[in-house]
C-alpha positions as CSV (number, residue, x, y, z in Angstrom):
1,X,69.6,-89.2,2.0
2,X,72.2,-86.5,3.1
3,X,69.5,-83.8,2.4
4,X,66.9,-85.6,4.7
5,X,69.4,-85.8,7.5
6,X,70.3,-82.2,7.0
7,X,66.5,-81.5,7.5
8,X,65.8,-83.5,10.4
9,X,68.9,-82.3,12.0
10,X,67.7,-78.7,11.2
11,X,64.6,-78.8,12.2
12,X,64.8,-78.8,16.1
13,X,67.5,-76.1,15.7
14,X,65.1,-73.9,13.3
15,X,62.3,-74.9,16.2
16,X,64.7,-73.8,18.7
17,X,65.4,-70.3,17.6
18,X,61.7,-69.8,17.2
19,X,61.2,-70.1,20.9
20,X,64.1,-68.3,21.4
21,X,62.6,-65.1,19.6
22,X,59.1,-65.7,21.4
23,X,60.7,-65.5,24.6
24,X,62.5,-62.7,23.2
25,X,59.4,-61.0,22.0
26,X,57.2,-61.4,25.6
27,X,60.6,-60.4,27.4
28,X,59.9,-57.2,25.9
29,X,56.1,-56.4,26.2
30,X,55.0,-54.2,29.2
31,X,52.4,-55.0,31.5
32,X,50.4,-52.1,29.6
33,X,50.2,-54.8,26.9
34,X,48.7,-57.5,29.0
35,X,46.2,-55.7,30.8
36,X,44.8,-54.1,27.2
37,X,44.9,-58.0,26.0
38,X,43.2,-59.2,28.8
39,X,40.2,-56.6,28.7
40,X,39.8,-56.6,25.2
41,X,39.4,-60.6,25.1
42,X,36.6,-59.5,27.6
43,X,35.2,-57.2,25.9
44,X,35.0,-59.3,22.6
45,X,33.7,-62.8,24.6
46,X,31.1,-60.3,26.5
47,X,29.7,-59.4,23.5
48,X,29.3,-62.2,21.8
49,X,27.4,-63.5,25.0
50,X,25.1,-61.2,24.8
51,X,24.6,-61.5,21.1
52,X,24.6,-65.5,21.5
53,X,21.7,-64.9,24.6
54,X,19.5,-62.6,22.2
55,X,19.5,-65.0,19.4
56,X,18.4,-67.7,21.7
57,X,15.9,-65.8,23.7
58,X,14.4,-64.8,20.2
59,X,15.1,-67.8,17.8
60,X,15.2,-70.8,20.6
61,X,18.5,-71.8,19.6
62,X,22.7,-71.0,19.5
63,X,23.6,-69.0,16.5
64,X,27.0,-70.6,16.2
65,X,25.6,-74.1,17.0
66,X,23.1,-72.9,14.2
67,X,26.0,-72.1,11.5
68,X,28.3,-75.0,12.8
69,X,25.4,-77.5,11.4
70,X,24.0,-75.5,8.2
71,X,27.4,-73.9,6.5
72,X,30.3,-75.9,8.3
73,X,29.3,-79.2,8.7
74,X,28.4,-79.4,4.9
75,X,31.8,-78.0,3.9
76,X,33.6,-80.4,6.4
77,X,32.0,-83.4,4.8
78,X,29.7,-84.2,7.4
79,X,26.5,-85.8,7.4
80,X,23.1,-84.3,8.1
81,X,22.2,-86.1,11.8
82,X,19.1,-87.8,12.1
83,X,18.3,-87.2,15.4
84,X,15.8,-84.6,14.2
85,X,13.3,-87.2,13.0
86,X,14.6,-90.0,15.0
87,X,12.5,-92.8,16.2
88,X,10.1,-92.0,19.2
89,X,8.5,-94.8,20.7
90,X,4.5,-95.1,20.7
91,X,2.2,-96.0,23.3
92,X,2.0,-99.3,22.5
93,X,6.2,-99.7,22.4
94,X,6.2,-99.2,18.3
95,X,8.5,-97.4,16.6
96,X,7.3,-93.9,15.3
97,X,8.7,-91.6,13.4
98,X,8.7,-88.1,15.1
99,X,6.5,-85.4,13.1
100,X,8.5,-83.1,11.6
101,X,7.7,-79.2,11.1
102,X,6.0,-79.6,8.0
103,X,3.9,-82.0,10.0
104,X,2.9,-79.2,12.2
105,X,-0.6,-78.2,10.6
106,X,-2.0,-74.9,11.6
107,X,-5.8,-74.7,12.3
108,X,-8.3,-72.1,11.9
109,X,-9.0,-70.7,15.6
110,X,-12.9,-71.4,15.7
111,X,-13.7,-68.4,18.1
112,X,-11.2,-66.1,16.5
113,X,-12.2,-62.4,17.1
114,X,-13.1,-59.7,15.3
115,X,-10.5,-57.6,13.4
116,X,-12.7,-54.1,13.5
117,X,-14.7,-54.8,16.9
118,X,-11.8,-56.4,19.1
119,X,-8.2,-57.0,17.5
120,X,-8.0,-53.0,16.3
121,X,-9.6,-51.7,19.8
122,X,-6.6,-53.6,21.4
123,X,-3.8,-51.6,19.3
124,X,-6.0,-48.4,19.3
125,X,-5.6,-48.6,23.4
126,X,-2.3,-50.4,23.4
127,X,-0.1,-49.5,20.3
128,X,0.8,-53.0,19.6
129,X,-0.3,-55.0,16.9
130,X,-2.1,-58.6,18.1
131,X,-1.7,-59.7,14.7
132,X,1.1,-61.3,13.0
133,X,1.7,-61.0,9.4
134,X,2.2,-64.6,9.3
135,X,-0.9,-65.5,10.8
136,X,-2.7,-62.5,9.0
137,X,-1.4,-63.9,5.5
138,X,-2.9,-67.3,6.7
139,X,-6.3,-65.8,6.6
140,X,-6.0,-64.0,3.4
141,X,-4.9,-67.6,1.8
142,X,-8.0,-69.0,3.6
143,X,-10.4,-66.2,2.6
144,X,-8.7,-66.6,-1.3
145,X,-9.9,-70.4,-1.5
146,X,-13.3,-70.2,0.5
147,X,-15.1,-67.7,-0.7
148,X,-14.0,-67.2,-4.4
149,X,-12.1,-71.1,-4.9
150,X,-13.6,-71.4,-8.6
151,X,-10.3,-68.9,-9.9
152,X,-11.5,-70.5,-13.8
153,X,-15.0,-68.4,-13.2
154,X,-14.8,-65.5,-11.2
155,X,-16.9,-62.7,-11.8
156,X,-15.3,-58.9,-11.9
157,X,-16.2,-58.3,-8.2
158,X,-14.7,-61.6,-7.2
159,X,-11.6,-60.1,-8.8
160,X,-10.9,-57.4,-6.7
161,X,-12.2,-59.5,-3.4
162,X,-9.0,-62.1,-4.4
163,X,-6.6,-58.4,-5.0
164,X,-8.4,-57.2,-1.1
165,X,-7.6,-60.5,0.8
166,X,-4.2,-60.0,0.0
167,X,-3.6,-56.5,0.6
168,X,-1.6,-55.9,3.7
169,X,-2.8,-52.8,4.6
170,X,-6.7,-52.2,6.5
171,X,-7.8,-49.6,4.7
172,X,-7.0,-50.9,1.2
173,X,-9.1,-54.2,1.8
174,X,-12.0,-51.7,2.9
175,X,-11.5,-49.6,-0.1
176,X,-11.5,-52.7,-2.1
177,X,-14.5,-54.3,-0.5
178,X,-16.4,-51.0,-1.3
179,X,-14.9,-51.1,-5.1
180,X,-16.6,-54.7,-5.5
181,X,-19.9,-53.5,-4.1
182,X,-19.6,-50.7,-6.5
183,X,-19.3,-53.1,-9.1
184,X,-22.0,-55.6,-7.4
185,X,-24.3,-54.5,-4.9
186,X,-25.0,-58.1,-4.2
187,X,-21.2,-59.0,-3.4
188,X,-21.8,-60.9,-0.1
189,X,-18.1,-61.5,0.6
190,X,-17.3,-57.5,0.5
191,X,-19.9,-57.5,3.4
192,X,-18.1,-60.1,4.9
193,X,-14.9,-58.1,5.0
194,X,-17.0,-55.0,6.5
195,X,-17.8,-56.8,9.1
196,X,-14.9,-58.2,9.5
197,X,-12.7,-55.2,9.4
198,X,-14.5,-52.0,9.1
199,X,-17.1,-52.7,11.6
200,X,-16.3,-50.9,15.3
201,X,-18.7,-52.9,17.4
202,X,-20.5,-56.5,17.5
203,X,-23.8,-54.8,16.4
204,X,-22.3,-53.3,13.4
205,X,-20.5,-56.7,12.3
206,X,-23.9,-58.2,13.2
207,X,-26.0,-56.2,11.0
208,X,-23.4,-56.9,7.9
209,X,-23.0,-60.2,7.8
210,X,-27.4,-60.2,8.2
211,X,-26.7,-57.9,4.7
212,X,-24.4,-60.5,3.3
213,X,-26.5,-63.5,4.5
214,X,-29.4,-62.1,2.5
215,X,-27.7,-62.1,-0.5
216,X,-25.2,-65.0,-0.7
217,X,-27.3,-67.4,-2.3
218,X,-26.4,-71.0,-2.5
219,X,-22.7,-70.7,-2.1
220,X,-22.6,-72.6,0.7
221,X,-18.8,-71.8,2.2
222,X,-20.4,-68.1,2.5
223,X,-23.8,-69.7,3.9
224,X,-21.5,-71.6,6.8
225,X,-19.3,-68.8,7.4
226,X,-21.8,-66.1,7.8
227,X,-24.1,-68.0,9.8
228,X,-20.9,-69.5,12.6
229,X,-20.3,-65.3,12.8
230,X,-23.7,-64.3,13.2
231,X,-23.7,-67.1,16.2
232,X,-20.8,-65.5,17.6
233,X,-22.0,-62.2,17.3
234,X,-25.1,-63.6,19.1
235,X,-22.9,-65.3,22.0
236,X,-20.8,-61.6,21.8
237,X,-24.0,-59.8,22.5
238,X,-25.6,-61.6,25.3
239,X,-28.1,-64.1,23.3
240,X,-26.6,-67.2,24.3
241,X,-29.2,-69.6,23.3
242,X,-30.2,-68.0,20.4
243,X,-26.2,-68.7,19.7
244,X,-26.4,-72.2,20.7
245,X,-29.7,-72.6,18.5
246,X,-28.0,-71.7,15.3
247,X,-24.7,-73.6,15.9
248,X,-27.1,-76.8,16.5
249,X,-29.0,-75.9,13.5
250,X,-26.0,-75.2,11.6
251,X,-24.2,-78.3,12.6
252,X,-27.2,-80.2,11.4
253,X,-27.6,-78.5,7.8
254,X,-23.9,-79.0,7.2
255,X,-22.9,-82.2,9.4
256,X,-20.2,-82.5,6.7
257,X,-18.0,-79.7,7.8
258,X,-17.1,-81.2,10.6
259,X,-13.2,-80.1,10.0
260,X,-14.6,-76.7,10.9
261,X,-15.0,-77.6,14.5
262,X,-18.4,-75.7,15.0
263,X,-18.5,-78.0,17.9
264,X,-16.0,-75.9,19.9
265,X,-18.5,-73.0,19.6
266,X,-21.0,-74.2,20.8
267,X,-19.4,-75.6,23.6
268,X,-18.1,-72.7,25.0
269,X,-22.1,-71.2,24.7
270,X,-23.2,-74.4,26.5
271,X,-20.7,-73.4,29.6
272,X,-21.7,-70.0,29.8
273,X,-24.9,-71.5,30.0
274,X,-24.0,-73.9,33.1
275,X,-25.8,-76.5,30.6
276,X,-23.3,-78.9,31.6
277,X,-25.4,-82.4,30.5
278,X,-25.5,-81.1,26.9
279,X,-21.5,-80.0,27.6
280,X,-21.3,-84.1,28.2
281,X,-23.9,-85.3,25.1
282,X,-21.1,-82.9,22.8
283,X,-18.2,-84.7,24.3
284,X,-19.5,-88.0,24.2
285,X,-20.2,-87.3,20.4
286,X,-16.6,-85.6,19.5
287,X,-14.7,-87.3,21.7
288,X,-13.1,-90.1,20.1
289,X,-10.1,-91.4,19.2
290,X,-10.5,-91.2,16.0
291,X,-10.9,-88.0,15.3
292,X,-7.8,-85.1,16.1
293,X,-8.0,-84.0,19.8
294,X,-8.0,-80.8,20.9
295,X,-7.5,-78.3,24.3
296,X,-10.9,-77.4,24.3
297,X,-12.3,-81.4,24.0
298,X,-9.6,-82.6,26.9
299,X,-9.6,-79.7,28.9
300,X,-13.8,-79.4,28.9
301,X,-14.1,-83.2,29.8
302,X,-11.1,-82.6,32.6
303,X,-13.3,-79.2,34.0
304,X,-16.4,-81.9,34.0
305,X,-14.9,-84.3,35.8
306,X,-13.0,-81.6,38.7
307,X,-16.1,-80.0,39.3
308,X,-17.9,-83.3,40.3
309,X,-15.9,-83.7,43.2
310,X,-13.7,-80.3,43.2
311,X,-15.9,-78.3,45.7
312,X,-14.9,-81.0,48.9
313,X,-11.7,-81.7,47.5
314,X,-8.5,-81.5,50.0
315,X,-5.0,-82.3,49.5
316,X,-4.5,-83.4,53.0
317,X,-7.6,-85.2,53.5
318,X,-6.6,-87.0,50.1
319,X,-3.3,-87.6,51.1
320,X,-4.6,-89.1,54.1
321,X,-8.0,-91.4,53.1
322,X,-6.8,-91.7,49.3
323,X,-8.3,-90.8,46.1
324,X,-11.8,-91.7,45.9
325,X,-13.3,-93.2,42.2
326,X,-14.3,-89.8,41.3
327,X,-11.4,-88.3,42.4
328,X,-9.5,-90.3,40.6
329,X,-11.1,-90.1,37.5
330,X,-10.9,-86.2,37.8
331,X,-7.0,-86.2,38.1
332,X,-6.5,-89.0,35.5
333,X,-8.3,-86.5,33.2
334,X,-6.5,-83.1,34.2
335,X,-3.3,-85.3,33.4
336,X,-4.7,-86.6,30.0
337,X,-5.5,-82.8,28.9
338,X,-2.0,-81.7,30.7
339,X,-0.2,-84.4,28.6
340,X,-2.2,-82.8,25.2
341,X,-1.4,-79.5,25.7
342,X,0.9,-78.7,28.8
343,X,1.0,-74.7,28.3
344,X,-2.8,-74.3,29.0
345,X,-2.6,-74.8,33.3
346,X,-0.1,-72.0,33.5
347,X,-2.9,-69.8,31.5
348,X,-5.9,-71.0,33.9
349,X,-3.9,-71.1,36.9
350,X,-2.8,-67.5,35.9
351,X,0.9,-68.0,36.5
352,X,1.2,-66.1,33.0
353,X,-0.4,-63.6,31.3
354,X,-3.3,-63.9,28.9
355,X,-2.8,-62.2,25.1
356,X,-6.2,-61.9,22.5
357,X,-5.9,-65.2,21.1
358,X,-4.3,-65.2,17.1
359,X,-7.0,-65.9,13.9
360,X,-4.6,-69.4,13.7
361,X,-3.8,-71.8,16.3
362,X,-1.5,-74.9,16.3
363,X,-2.8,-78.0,18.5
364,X,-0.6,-78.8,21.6
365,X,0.9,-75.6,21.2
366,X,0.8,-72.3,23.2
367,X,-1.0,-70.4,20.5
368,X,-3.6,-72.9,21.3
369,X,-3.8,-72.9,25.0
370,X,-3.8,-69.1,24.8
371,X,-7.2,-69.2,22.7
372,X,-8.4,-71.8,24.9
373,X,-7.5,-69.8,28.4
374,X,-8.9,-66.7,27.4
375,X,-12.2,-67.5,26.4
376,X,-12.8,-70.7,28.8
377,X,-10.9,-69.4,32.3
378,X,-14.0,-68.1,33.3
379,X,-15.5,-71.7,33.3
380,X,-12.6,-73.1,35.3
381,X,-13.4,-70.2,37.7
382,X,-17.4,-70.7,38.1
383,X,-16.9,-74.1,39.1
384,X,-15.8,-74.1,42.5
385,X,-12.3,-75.7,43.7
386,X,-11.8,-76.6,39.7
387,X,-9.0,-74.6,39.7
388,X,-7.4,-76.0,43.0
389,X,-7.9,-79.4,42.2
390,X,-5.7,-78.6,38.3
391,X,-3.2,-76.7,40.7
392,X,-2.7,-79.7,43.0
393,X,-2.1,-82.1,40.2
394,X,-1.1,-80.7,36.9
395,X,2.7,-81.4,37.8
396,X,1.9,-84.9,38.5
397,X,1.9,-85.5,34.3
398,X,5.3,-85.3,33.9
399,X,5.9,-87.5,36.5
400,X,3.9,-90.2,34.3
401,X,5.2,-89.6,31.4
402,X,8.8,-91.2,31.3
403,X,10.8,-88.8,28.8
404,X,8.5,-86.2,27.1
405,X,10.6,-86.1,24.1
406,X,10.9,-89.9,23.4
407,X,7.6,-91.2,24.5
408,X,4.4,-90.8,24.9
409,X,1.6,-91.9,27.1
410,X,-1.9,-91.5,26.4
411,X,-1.0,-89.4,22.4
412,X,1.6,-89.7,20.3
413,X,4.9,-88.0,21.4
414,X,4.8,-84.6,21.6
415,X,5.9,-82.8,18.6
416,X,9.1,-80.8,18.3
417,X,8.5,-78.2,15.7
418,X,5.4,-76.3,17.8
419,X,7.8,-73.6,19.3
420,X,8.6,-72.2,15.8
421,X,5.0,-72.4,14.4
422,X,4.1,-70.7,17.7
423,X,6.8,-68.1,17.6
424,X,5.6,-67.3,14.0
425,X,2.1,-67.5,15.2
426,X,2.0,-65.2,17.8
427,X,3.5,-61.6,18.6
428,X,6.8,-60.5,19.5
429,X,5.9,-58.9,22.9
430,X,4.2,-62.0,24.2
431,X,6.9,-64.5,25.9
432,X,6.1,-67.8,23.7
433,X,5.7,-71.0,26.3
434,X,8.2,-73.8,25.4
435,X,7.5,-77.4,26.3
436,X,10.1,-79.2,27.3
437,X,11.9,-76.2,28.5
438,X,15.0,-76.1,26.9
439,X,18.5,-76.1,28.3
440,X,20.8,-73.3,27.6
441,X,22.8,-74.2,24.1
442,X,26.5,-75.1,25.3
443,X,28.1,-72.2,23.2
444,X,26.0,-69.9,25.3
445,X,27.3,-71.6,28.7
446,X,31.2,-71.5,26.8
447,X,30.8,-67.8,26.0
448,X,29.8,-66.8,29.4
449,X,32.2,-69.1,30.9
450,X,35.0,-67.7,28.9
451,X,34.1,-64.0,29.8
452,X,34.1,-64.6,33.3
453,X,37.4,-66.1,32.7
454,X,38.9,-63.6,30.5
455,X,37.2,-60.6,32.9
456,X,38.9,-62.1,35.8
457,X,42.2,-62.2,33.9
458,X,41.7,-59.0,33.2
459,X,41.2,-57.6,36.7
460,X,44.3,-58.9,38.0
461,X,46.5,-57.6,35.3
462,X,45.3,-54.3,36.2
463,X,45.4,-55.0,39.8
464,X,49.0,-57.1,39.8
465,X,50.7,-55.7,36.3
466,X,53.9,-56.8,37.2
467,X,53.2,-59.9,39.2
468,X,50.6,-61.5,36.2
469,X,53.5,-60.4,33.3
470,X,55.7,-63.1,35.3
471,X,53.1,-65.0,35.1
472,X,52.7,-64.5,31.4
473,X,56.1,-64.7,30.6
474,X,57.0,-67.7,32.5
């Protein structure tokens, strides 16, 4: 008992001579030592601002908000929050759970250019690659289990075609491709890759995949891929309906292989041909709601509908009279396709620039509305006042929608994880389009608040050294 009262006794006295030699110790410091403080707290907080504002600009999100949930909260003894696949409501009022990024399946981009003709003509004249190694390596998985997927009875030659999908570098998958032709002479999917790759111009890829169509036999993932590209090489070179004719014909041999969305080829040939009641018949067949949407199904039926009544549309004039039936219809359409994909207007609209579209798109994201924009913003532009009438109203969407992260109107809500597929997707020079735009992370908003702070502070101590060691002291 005696010892406990000599400790609480001694404590405030032991607290008391530490303030007393703090006071001591700041009676003594100079200004010199306040103004140095001051700007190197600055210095440090300015720094990590900017580093705070690159990894956001790059990686969409705070690093130290990113390390405060991975590596502290863990150690702390927190829980992992759930918010990430929390419930979303439905259109019908329904719980949903909210797709997660696994969830975020990455599709084959139907009109996805040549390598040799178009992608390597664009770094030859540019210097950047269009290309990421991510979407890349997609392919060479997708080449891998299309044309040789029977690994238990591959031939020699089919050998070395699995070892040249997955080289990284050009010229090794051409010296590879040549190696297997060495071996085979009749190795269609070598000539594939020729065409693919090696092959400088559309006439040159043409007359390839006519060599490897003559000799793939009955393997009929070769038969279907060969004969889409020799219909885009057609489309490429002018023969439109010649192009349209083999998608139709292909789409009847192999009405099957739906998932490989031939559909969308031919209905960009069927626009370029103004055929615009066949455009209808292909919607009307692969536009239902049971099979997956896409830009190019919502946005064609939206272009349909605008250019019905587009030409004598007028904001005022509908502002005044009303929205007629057709009108009406057009806009409820441009905000259906808006709500599906809300990066494409921007694209059309040309409020952003255009990039060649990647071999891999992900639906509702930007990698998808870029593919769609570049090769169908000449359709929006033919018909006239399209474009007007999806500038007057695109906007409106939002409006509908009540909270684009919770709900959904007309689709399910839209997904979360399409930014990082996207950024992954497409290349570093090209500014990736992020639905709902994000706010600024609070740690970025706390760093720059606290270097303004801390750069003011140090201002004055340089200006008013004796007047802000007062201060300090005090």
């Amino acid at each position: 008992m005696v010892l406990i009262m000599i400790y609480v006794l001694w404590s405030p006295l032991k607290l008391q001579e530490t303030l007393t030699s703090a006071s001591v110790f700041l009676n003594t410091l100079t200004p010199k030592f306040y103004v140095a403080l001051t700007g190197t707290s600055s210095l440090i907080s300015g720094l990590i601002l900017i580093f705070e504002w690159w990894y956001f600009r790059k990686y969409g999100t705070s690093f130290i908000e990113q390390v405060s949930v991975s590596h502290l909260r863990p150690l702390l003894g927190g829980v992992e929050s759930s918010s990430t696949t929390g419930l979303f409501s439905s259109v019908n009022g329904e719980a949903e759970p909210r797709p997660s990024v696994s969830e975020c399946k990455v599709w084959r981009n139907p009109l996805n250019l040549f390598r040799g003709a178009e992608y390597n003509r664009y770094t030859w004249v540019t210097g950047k690659e269009p290309l990421t190694y991510y979407d890349m390596n997609l392919s060479a998985q997708d080449h891998q289990t299309f044309f040789t997927g029977d690994t238990q009875q591959l031939r020699p030659e089919d050998a070395v075609m699995q070892k040249a999908w997955r080289e990284r570098n050009p010229q090794a998958r051409i010296r590879a491709a040549y190696q297997a032709i060495e071996m085979n002479h009749e190795c269609a999917a070598a000539y594939v890759l020729l065409a693919e790759e090696e092959a400088t111009t559309i006439t040159e890829a043409e007359r390839l995949f006519k060599k490897a169509l003559s000799i793939a036999g009955k393997d009929i993932n070769l038969l279907v891929y060969i004969k889409r590209r020799l219909a885009m090489c057609a489309r490429k070179l002018g023969r439109i309906k010649e192009a349209v004719k083999m998608m139709r014909d292909l789409m009847k041999e192999f009405p099957l292989l739906g998932m490989l969305n031939i559909h969308e080829n031919l209905l960009e040939a069927l626009l370029e041909l103004q055929a615009y009641a066949d455009v209808q018949a292909v919607l009307a067949k692969y536009d239902d709601i049971s099979l997956p949407k896409s830009a190019t199904i919502c946005y064609t039926s939206a272009l349909l509908k605008a250019r019905a009544v587009s030409d004598k549309f007028s904001p005022e004039a509908a502002s005044r009279r009303g929205l007629s039936t057709a009108e009406m219809n057009a806009v409820e359409a441009i905000h259906r396709a808006v709500e599906f994909n809300p990066h494409v207007p921007k694209y059309l609209l040309e409020m952003k620039s255009l990039i060649l579209p990647p071999e891999h798109i992900l639906k509702r994201g930007d990698s998808e509305a870029v593919a769609y924009a570049f090769f169908h913003l000449q359709h929006w532009k033919r018909a006239e006042g399209a474009l007007n009438l999806l500038h007057c109203t695109w906007e409106g969407t939002f409006r509908i929608i009540p909270y684009p992260l919770e709900k959904g109107h007309l689709f399910y809500p839209y997904p979360g994880c399409t930014e990082t597929a996207d950024r992954e997707l497409l290349p570093s020079f090209h500014e990736v389009s992020v639905y709902p735009k994000k706010e600024l992370p609070f740690f970025i908003l706390f760093t720059a608040g606290l270097c303004s702070f801390t750069a003011i502070l140090a201002m004055l101590t340089h200006q008013f050294p004796e007047l802000m060691g007062v201060f300090a002291k005090a």
